[in-house]
Structures are given as C-alpha cells and as structure tokens.
C-alpha positions in Angstrom: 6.2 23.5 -21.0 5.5 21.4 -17.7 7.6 18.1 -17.7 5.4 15.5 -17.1 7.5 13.1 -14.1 7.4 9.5 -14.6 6.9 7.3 -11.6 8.1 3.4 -11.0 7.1 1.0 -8.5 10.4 -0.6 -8.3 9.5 -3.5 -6.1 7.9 -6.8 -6.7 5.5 -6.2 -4.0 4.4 -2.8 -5.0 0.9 -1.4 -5.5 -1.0 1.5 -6.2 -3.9 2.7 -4.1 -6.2 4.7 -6.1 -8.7 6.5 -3.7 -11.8 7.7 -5.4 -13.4 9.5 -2.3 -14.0 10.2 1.2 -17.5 9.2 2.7 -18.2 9.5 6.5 -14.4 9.5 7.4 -13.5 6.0 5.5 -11.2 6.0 2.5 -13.1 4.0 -0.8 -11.4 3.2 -3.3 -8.9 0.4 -5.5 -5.9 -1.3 -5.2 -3.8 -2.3 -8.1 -0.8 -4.7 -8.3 1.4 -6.8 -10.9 -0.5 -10.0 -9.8 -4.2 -9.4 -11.2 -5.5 -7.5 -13.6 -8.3 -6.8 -11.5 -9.2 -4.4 -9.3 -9.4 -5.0 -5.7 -11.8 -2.5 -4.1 -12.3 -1.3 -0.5 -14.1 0.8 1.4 -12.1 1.8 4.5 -8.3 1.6 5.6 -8.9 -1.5 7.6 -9.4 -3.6 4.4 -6.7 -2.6 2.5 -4.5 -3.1 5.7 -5.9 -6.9 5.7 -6.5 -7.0 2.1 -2.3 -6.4 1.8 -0.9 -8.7 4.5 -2.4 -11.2 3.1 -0.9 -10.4 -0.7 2.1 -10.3 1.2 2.1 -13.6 2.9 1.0 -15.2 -0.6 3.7 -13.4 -2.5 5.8 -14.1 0.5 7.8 -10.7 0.7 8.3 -9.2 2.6 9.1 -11.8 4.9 7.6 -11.7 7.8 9.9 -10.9 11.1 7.4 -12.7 13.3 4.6 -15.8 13.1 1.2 -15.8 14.4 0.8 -16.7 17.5 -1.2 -19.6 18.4 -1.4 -22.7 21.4 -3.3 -24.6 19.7 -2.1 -27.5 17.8 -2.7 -27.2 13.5 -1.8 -29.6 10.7 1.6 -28.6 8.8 0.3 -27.8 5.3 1.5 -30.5 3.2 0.6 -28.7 -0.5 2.5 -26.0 -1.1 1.0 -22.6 -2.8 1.5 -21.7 -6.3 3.7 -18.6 -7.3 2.3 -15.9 -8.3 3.1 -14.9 -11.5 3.0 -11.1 -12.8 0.2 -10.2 -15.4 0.2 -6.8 -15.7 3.5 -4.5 -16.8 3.9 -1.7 -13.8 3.4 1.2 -17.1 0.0 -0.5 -17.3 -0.8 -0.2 -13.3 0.9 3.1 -12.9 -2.1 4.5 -15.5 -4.5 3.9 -12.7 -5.2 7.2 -10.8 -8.3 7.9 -7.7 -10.6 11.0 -8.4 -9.2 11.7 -4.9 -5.6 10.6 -5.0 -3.0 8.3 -5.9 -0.5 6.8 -4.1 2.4 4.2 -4.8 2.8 1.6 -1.7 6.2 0.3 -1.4 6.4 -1.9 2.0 10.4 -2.8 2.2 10.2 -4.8 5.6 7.6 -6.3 7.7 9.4 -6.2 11.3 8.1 -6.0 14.4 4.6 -7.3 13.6 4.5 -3.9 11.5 5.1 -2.4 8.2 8.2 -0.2 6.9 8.6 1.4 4.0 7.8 4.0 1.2 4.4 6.1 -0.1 4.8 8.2 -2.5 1.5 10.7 -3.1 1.7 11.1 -7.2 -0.4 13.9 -7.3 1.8 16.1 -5.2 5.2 14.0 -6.1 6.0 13.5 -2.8 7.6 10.8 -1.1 7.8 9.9 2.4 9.0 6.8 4.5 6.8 5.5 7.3 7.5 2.9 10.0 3.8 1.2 11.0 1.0 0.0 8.9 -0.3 2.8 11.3 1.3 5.9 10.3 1.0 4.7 6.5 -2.7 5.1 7.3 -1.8 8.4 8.9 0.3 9.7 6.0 -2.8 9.0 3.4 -5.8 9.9 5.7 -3.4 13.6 6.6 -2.9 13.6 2.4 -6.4 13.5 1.9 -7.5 15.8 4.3 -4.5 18.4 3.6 -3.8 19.1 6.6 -0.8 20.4 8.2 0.9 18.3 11.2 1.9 20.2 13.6 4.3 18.1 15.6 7.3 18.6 13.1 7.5 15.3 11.9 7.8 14.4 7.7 4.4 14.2 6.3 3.2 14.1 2.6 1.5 17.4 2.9 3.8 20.1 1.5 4.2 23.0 3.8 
C-alpha cells in the first residue's frame, strides 16, 4: 500500500499556488492562503509576484530588508491597518491542488529587495530553497515544463 505523505505550510505567511494550466507560455492559475477563504486568481507569474508582496507588506512578514524608494515628499499614514486574522485552517488550504501542479510557497526572508525561501512541488514531494522572487519563478516554470537544468544547480525536477 502507497503511504499517502502529509504536507504542512508551517509558516504564517505561507500559500499554496495551485496551477491549473499553461497557455501561450503564462502560468494560470490560484493562490490560497490562511487569510481569505477566497481564491485569488492569476494569469501569469508577474501577478502572483505582485499579488504576494503586497500580502506580505499587509501581513507585514516577512519584514522587508529595504523601503521603497522615493524623493518625493508623502503624508505619514496616521491610521494604522487592521491585522489580519486567519480564517481558514492550513488542512483546509492544503486540499486545494492545480490540474497542472501544486506547490507550497514558503518565503522566510525578504532581503536584498528579493525573496528567500522554500517551494515545495507536492506532486513530486520535492522541496527546494530558492534565493530571488526570480528563480522561484524559475523553479515552477522548469517544474512545469519538466525539464532538466543542465547547469548542475538544485532544481525541483527529479533527475
């Protein structure tokens, strides 16, 4: 009899990114998290990548390791945000799966106007570490082409 694994998010800022197919080179699909019991979709890498930093700043962790940038001069916001407050158990998110994969998204550190941390590709129980927002997108587009990388380096795609 095949075990079946059980998998955990672990991390307050966790999600799940359930891709549901592949049209014309963009990634479609939903993003899950603790924080609504909704949905989010998108329909290329780019939003989930601005559709994230932004759940991170109002969730506010990972602290950010730098500010925006500006020269101009803006108001100090005088009301402060409300919490965020968990509605959905991570059992109940982790039953969420993508026609054309799963993934758990744990970013640990937001340094160096990046992204650090763990995906782990639940259809293949693998888990890898990746140090950009850039080679996350690598490690899931690579995933979902299955294709080998041939410079050596980790990658989710077992060998």
């Amino acid at each position: 009899m095949v075990e079946k694994r059980t998998y955990y998010i672990g991390s307050p800022n966790g999600v799940i990114l359930c891709v549901d197919k592949r049209l014309n080179g963009e990634t479609i699909g939903r993003i899950y998290h603790a924080y609504s019991k909704e949905a989010i979709y998108i329909s290329c890498m780019e939003e989930m990548i601005i559709y994230l930093e932004g759940f991170f700043d109002r969730l506010r962790f990972p602290f950010p390791g730098t500010d925006d940038k500006t020269f101009r001069i803006s108001e100090k916001k005088t009301e402060r945000e409300e919490r965020m407050i968990k509605v959905m158990r991570e059992e109940d998110i982790l039953e969420n799966h993508g026609d054309a994969g799963t993934f758990i998204i744990r970013v640990q550190h937001r340094q160096h106007s990046s992204w650090q941390g763990l995906i782990t590709w639940v259809d293949e129980d693998k888990t890898v570490a990746f140090r950009s927002a850039l080679e996350l997108i690598k490690l899931i587009d690579e995933a979902l082409n299955d294709k080998d990388d041939e410079s050596g380096n980790e990658t989710l795609v077992k060998r």
